[in-house]
C-alpha positions as CSV (number, residue, x, y, z in Angstrom):
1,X,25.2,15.9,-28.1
2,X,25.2,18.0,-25.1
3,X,23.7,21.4,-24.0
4,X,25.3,23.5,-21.5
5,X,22.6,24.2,-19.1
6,X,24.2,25.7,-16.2
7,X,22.7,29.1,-16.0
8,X,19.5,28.1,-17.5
9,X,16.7,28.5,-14.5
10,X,14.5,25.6,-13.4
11,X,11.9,26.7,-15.3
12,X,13.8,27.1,-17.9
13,X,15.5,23.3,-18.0
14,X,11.6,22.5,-17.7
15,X,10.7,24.2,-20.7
16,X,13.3,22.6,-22.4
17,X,12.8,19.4,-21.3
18,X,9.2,19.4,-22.3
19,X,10.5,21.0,-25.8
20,X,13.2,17.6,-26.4
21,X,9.9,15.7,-25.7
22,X,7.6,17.0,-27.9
23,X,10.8,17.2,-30.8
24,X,11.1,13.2,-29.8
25,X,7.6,13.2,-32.3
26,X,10.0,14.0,-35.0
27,X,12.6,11.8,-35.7
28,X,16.1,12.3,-36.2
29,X,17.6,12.0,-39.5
30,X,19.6,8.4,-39.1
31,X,21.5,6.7,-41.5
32,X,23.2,9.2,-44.0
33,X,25.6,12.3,-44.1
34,X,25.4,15.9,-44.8
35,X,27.3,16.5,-48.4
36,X,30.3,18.7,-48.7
37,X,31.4,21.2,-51.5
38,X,33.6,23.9,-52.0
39,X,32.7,27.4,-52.2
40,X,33.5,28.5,-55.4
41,X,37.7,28.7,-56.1
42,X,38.3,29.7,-52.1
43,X,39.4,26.3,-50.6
44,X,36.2,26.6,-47.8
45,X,34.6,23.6,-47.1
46,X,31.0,24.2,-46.6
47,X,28.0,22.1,-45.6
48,X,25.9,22.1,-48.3
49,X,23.0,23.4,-46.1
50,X,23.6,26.1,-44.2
51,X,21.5,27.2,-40.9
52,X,20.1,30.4,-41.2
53,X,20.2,31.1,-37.4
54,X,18.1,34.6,-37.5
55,X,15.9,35.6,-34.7
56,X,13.0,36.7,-35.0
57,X,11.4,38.5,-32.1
58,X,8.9,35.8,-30.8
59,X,11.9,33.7,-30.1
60,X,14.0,36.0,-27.7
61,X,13.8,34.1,-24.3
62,X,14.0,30.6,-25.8
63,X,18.0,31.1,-26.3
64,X,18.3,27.7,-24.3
65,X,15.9,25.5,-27.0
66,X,17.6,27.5,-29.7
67,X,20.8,26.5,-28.4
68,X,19.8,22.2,-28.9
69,X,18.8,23.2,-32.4
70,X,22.2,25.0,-33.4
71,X,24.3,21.8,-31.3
72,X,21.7,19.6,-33.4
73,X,22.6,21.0,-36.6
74,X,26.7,20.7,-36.0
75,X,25.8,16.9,-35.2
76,X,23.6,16.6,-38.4
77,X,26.8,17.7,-40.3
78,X,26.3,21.4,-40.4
79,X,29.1,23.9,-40.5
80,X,27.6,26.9,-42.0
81,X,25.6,29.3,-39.7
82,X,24.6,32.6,-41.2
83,X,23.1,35.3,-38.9
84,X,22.0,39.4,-38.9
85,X,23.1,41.2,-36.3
86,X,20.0,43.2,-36.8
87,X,17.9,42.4,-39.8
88,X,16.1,45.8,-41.0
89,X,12.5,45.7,-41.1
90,X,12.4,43.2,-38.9
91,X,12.0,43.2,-35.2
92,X,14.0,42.1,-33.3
93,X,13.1,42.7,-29.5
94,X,15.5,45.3,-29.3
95,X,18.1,43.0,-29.2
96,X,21.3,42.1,-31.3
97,X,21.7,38.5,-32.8
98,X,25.0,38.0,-32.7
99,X,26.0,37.5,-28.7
100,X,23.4,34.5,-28.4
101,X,24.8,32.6,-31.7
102,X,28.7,33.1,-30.4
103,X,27.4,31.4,-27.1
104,X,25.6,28.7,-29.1
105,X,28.3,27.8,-31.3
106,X,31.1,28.4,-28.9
107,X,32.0,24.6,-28.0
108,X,32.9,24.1,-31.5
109,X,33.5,27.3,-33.1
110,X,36.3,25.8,-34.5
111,X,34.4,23.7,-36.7
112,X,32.0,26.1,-37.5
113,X,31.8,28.9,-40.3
114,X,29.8,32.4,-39.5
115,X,28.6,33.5,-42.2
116,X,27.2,37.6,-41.5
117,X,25.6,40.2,-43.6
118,X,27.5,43.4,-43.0
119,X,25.8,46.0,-41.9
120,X,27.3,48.8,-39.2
121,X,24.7,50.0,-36.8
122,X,24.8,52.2,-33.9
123,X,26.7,54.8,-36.2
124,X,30.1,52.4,-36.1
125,X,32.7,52.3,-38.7
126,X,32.8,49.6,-41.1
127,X,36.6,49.2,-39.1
128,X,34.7,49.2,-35.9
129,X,31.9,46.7,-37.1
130,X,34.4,44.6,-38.2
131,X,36.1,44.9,-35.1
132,X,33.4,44.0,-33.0
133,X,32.4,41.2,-35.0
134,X,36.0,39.5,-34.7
135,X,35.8,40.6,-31.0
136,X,32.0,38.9,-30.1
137,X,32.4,35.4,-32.4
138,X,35.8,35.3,-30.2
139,X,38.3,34.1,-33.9
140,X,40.9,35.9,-36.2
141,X,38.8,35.6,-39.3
142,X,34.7,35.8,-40.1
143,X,34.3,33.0,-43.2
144,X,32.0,34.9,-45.5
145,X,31.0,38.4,-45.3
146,X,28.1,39.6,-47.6
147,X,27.1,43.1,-48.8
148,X,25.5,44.8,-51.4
149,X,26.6,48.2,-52.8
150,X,27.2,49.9,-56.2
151,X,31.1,48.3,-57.8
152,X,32.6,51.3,-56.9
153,X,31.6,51.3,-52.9
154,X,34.7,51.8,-50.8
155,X,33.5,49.1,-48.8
156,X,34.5,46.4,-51.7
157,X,38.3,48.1,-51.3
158,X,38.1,47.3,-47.6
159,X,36.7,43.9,-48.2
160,X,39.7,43.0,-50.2
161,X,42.2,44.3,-47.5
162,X,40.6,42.3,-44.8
163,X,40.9,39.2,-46.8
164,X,44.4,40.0,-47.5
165,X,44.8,40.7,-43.5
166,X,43.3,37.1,-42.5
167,X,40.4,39.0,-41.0
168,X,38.1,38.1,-43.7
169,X,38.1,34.5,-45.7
170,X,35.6,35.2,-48.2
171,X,33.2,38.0,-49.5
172,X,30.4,37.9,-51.7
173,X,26.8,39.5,-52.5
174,X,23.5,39.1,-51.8
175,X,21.6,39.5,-55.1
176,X,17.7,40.9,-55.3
177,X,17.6,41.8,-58.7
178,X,19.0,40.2,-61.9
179,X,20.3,43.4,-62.6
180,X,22.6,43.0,-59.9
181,X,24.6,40.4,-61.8
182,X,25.4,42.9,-64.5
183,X,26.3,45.3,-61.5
184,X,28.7,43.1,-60.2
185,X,30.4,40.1,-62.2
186,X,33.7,41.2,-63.5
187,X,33.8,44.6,-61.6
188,X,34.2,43.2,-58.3
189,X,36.4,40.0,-57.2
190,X,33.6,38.5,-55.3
191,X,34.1,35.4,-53.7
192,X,30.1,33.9,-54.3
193,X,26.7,35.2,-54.6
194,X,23.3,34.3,-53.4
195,X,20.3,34.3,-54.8
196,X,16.8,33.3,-54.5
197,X,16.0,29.4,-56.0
198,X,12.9,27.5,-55.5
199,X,10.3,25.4,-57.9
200,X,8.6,29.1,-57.8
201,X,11.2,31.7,-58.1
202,X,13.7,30.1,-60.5
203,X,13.9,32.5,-63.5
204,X,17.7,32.8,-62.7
205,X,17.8,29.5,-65.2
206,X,15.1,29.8,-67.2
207,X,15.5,32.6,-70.2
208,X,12.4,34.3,-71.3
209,X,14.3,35.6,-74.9
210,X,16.6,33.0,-76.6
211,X,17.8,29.5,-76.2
212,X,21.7,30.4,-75.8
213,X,20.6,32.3,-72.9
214,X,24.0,31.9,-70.3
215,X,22.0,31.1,-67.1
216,X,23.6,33.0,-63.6
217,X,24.8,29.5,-62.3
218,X,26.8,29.4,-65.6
219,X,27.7,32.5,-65.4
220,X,29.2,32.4,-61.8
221,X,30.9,29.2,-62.0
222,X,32.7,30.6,-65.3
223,X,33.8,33.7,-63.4
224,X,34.9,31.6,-60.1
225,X,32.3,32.7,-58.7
226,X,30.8,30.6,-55.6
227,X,26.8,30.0,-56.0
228,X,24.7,30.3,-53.0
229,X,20.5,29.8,-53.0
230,X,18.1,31.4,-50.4
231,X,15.1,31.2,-50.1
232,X,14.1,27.0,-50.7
233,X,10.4,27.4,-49.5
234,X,9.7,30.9,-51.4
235,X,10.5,33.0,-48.6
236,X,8.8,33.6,-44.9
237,X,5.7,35.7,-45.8
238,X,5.0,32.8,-48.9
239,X,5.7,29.7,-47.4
240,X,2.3,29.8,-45.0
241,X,0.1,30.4,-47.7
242,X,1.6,28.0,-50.4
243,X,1.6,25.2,-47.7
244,X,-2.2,26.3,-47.1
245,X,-2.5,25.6,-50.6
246,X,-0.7,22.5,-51.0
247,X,-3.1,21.1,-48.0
248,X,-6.0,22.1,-50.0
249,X,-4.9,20.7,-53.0
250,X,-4.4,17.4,-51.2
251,X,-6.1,16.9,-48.3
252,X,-3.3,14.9,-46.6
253,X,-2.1,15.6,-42.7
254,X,1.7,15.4,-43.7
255,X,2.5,17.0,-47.1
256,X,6.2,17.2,-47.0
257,X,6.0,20.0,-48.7
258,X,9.5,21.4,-47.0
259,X,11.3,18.3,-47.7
260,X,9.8,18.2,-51.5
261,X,10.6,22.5,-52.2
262,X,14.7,21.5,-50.7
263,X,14.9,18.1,-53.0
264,X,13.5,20.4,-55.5
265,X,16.6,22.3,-55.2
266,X,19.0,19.3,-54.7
267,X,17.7,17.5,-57.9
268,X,18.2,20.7,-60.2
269,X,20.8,22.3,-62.7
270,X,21.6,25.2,-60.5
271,X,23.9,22.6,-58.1
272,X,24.4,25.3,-55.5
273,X,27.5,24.7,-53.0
274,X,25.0,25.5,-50.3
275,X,21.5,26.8,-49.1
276,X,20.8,29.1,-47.0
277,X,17.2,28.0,-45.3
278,X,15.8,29.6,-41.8
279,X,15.0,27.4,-39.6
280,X,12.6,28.5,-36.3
281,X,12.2,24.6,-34.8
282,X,13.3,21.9,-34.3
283,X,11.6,19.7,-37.0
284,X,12.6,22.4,-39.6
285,X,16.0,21.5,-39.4
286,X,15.2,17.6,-38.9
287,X,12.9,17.5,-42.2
288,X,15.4,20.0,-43.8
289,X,18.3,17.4,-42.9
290,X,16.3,14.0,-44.0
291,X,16.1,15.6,-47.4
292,X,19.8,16.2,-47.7
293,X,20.2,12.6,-46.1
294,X,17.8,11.1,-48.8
295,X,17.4,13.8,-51.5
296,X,15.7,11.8,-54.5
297,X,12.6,13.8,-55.3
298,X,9.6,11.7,-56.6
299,X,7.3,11.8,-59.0
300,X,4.6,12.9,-56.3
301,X,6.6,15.3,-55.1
302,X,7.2,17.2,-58.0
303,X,3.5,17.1,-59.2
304,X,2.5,18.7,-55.8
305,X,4.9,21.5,-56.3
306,X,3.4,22.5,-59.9
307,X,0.3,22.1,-59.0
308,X,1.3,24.7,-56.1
309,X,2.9,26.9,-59.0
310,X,0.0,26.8,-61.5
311,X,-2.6,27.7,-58.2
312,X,-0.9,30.7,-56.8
313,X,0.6,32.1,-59.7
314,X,-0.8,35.9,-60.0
315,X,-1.4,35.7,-55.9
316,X,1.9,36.0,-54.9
317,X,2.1,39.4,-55.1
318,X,-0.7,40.1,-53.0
319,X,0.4,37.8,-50.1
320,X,4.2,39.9,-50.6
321,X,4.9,43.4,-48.1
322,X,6.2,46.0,-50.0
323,X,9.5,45.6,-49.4
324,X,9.7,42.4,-50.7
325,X,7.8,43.0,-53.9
326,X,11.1,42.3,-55.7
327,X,10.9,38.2,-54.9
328,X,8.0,38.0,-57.3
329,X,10.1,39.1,-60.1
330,X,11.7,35.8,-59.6
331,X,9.2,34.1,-61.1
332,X,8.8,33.2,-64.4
333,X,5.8,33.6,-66.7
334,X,3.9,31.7,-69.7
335,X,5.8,28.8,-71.3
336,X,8.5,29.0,-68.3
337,X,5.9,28.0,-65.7
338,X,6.8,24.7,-66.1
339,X,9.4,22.9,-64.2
340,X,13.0,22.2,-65.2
């Protein structure tokens, strides 16, 4: 693996040199390969985790050691990179997201998929957006294209033109409320969905009313429907405090709680053709990799994940900003706290 470092300063190729040392304290994943699947009925190939390459704002200036991750990633058996341009709510230094992944992925963009949610800004068309994205990430087509709007949205009629132009392979939605299902399934020839999964929010399997319920995996895969996850650790503003938990609950200095929430994943009935999961260093996307590599989940493991579960249950909410309020609903309650 190589990193074009031509433009980078001397300070810079310090920085990153001192970086790849302090990564060499987390070991590569050796010795396996990163599992294919289909997305849905399109005939995409996609890496069954996929690298969610947003930036947050802390991060602008280290596009260099961002850069070794995303090269890391298509070496680990990655093809799947999903990126904002600008993710609202979120700052993002003022700057947009795409330009610096194009760059990254550029020596072999051929091999990789970008994966975007569509979202116009700077009062462009959703012609022009398109436009521009086709135009920055330098190919004919953008793989999948995600957005979320009432059925009868123009933007679903445009959707389908693109994919019959070439310019788009695949489109799907983002789902945030079960709800949404309803909205959607049958009404709109989506491609795949995501949707949050994790040993905490995983009421999208579980049924709180009967025993026949038809569980939204099901339910895609009988519509053609790809099924995407999000979301493996709980989500950015949870994942700190149940890890806080999880070291209080056992004391230990390497819990492996990442690696045990994505086998968690991997070993259940929702079999998702990929997951989306953010990464932000290095040994993310290593520990993230090593579980794909070597995904079966013991009985540790699992134990340490509901005992999580049963200590933060009725917290969540608190630790959660407004505007994400709508993850907790994810979770189930009562008899359906328990694992499947």
């Amino acid at each position: 693996m190589s990193v074009t470092l031509g433009d980078a300063s001397a300070a810079e190729t310090e920085k990153i040199s001192l970086w790849k040392e302090l990564a060499a304290f987390y070991p590569k994943p050796r010795g396996g390969s990163m599992p294919m699947r289909e997305l849905g009925k399109t005939g995409i190939k996609v890496s069954q985790l996929t690298f969610g390459s947003h930036i947050r704002a802390e991060m602008r200036g280290y596009d260099h050691q961002r850069e070794y991750m995303v090269h890391e990633a298509h070496d680990l058996g990655v093809n799947v990179f999903d990126v904002y341009d600008q993710e609202e709510g979120v700052s993002t230094g003022g700057s947009y997201q795409y330009e610096p992944l194009a760059r990254q992925i550029k020596p072999f963009k051929n091999e990789a998929l970008v994966s975007i949610s569509f979202r116009p800004y700077d009062n462009r068309t959703d012609e022009q957006e398109l436009e521009r994205c086709l135009r920055i990430f330098d190919r004919d087509a953008i793989d999948l294209v995600r957005v979320l709007r009432q059925p009868d949205s123009p933007i679903y009629e445009k959707l389908i033109k693109w994919k019959e132009q070439g310019k788009v392979r695949a489109f799907g939605a983002p789902i945030h409320d079960m709800s949404h299902i309803d909205m959607l399934v049958g009404k709109v020839p989506l491609d795949y969905i995501l949707f949050p999964y994790n040993f905490y929010h995983n009421i999208c399997w579980l049924d709180e009313k009967e025993d026949d319920f038809e569980t939204v995996p099901e339910r895609l895969r009988k519509n053609n429907i790809g099924v995407l996850v999000m979301k493996p650790f709980a989500g950015d503003y949870l994942v700190t405090p149940f890890i806080d938990v999880a070291r209080k609950l056992r004391k230990l200095p390497d819990l492996g709680f990442c690696k045990a929430a994505i086998r968690y994943v991997l070993n259940s009935k929702v079999n998702p053709d990929s997951m989306f999961v953010g990464m932000y260093n290095l040994y993310h996307l290593y520990d993230n990799v090593e579980a794909y590599y070597n995904p079966i989940m013991t009985k540790e493991e699992r134990q340490l994940l509901d005992d999580i579960k049963m200590t933060v249950v009725r917290k969540t909410g608190a630790w959660l900003p407004d505007h994400y309020q709508w993850l907790d609903n994810w979770a189930p309650k009562g008899r359906y706290m328990k694992q499947v």
